[in-house]
C-alpha positions in Angstrom: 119.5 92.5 122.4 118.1 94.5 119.8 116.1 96.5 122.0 119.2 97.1 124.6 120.9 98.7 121.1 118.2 100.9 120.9 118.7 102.0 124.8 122.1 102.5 124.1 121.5 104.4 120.7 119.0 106.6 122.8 121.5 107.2 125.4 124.3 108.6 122.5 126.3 105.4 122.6 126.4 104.5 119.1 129.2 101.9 118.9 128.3 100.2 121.9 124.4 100.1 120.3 126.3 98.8 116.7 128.2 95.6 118.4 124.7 94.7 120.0 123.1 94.5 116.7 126.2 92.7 115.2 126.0 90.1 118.1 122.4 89.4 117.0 123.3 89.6 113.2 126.0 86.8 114.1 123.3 84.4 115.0 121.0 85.2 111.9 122.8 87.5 109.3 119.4 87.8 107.8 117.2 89.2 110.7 115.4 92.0 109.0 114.9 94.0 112.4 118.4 93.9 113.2 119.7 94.9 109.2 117.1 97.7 109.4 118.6 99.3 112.9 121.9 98.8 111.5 121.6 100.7 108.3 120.0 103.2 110.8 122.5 103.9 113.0 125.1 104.0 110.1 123.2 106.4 108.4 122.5 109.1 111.1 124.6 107.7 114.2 128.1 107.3 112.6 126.8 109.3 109.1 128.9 106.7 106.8 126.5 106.6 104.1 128.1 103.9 102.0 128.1 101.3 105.0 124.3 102.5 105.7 123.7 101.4 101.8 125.7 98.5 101.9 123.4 96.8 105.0 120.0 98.4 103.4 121.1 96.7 100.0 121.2 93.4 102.2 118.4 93.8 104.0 116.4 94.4 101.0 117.8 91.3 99.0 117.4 89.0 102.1 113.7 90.3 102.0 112.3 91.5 98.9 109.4 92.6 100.3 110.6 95.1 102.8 109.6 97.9 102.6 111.5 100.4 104.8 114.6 98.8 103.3 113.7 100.0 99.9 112.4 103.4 101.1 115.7 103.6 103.1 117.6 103.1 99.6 115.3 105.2 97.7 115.4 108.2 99.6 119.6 108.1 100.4 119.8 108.2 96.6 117.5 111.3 95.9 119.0 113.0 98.4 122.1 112.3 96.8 120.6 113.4 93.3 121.2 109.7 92.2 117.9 110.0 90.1 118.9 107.7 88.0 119.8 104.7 90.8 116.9 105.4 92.7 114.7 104.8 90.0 115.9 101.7 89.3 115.8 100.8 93.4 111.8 102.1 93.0 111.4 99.7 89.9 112.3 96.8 92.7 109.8 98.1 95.5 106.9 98.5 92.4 107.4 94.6 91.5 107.4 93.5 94.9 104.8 95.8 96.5 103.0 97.9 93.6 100.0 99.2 95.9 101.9 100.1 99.2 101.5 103.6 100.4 105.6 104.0 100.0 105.2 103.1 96.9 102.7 105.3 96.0 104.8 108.1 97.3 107.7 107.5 95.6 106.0 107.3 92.4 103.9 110.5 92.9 107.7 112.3 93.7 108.9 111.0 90.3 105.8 112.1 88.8 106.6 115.6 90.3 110.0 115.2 88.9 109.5 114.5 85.8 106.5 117.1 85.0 103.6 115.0 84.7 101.9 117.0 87.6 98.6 115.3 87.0 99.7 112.1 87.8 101.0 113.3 90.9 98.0 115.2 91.8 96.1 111.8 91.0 98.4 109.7 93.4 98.5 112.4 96.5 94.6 112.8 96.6 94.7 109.1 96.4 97.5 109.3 99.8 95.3 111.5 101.7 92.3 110.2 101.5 94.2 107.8 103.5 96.3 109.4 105.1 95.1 113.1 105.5 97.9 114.1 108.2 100.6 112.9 106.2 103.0 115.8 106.0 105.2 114.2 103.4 101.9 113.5 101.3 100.4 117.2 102.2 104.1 118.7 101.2 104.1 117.2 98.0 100.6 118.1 97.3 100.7 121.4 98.0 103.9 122.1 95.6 101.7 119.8 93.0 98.9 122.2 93.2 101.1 125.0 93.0 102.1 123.9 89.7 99.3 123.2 88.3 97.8 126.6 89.2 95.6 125.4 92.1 96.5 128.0 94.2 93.6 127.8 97.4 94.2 124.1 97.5 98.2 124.4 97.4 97.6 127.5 99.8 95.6 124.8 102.1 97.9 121.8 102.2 101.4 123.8 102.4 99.4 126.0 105.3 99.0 122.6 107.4 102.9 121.5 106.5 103.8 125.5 108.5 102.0 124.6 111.3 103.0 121.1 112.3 106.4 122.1 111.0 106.9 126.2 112.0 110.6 125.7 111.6 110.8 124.1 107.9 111.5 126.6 105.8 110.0 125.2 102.1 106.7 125.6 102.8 106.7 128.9 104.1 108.8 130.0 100.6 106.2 127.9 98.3 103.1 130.0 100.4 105.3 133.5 99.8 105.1 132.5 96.1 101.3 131.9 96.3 100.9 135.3 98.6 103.1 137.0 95.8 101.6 135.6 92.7 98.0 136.5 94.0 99.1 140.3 95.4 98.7 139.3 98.7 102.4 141.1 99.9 101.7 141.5 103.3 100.9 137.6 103.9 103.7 136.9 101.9 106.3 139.2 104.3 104.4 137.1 107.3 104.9 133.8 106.3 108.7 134.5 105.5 109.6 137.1 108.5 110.7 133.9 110.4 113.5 133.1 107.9 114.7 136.5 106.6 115.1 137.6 110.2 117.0 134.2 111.2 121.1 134.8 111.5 121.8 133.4 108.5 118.6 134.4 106.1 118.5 132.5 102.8 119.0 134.0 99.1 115.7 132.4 98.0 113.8 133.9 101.2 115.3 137.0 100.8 114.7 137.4 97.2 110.5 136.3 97.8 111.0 139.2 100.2 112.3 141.6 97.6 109.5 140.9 95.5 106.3 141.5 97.7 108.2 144.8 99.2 108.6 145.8 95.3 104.2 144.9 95.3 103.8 147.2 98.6 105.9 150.1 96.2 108.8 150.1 99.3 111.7 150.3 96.6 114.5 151.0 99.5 113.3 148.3 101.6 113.0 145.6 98.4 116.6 146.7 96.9 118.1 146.1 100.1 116.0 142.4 100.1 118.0 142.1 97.0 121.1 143.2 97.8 120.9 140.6 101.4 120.2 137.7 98.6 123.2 138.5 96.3 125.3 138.7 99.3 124.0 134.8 100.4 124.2 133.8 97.2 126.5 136.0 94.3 125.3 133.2 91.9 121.1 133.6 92.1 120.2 135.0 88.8 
């Protein structure tokens, strides 16, 4: 049954996929698989994110130890900037599963959050030696080093996150910063063309823009950077 939802949810038939996984959820209201899927499709399928929370909180009190319940949670709540309640979900997955990988992610992103870059640096070297491909870990590293002013190694992990993900537009802003900070305009104006040339180019893209066009001395070309960024955002100081 559960894997006929997933056909169905493949083939854009969300509803019909949802009473599959409540037909199975009928016989065992705790089946973790099935509470998972659900959550899943409520969350990106039908995009009700309280109903997607609701069946994650189930799944993860039915079974403490599930991970990807917790992480589901976790990460709904940051991207909601609900710091506060996903800190106290992460407190949960720490007691039940301190040393999981998940875990250790979560807690090197609150480390980030909260300033204490070392820790975080400390926790992502310990992912990747592990996990070396991780783009999530080699994201989070590279913005790490670039606070700490490790600017070759951020340089090196946010260059891998560009080219497994040439569309994403963070790491190409955080390796602008890097090319600006270290007079390196022309890299900079590279990394970035992609997003200040897209239809809709972003004030923070733009305004990285401005700033390695004021480095080559082009003052027309950088003003009218600036002036693109005001107009995408009148508020960017």
């Amino acid at each position: 049954l559960l894997l006929h939802a997933r056909i169905k949810a493949a083939d854009g038939d969300v509803p019909g996929a949802l009473a599959l996984v409540d037909q199975v959820l009928a016989s065992k209201a705790n089946r973790l698989g099935a509470l998972l899927f659900k959550g899943l499709l409520q969350r990106y399928g039908l995009r009700d994110r309280d109903a997607a929370l609701a069946t994650f909180a189930l799944a993860a009190e039915a079974h403490p130890k599930a991970v990807a319940a917790h992480a589901a949670i976790i990460d709904m709540l940051l991207g909601q900037r609900e710091r506060d309640k996903a800190r106290a979900q992460f407190e949960r997955l720490k007691k039940e599963q301190p040393s999981h990988p998940e875990t250790l992610l979560f807690e090197a992103q609150f480390a980030y959050a909260d300033g204490k870059f070392a820790r975080a640096r400390e926790l992502t070297e310990q992912l990747l030696r592990k996990f070396p491909n991780d783009l999530r870990v080699l994201q989070l590293a590279g913005v790490t080093e670039l606070r700490l002013n490790s600017l070759s190694r951020a340089e090196a992990h946010l260059n891998r996150v560009m080219k497994a993900l040439p569309q994403a537009g963070a790491p190409r802003q955080q390796l602008a910063v890097i090319y600006n900070r270290t007079g390196q305009a022309g890299k900079a104006l590279e990394v970035l063309r992609p997003l200040i040339d897209s239809p809709k180019p972003d004030s923070t893209s733009l305004t990285l823009a401005g700033e390695a066009l004021l480095q080559t001395g082009d003052l027309a070309k950088a003003e009218a950077a600036f002036k693109r960024a005001t107009e995408a955002d009148p508020q960017a100081t």
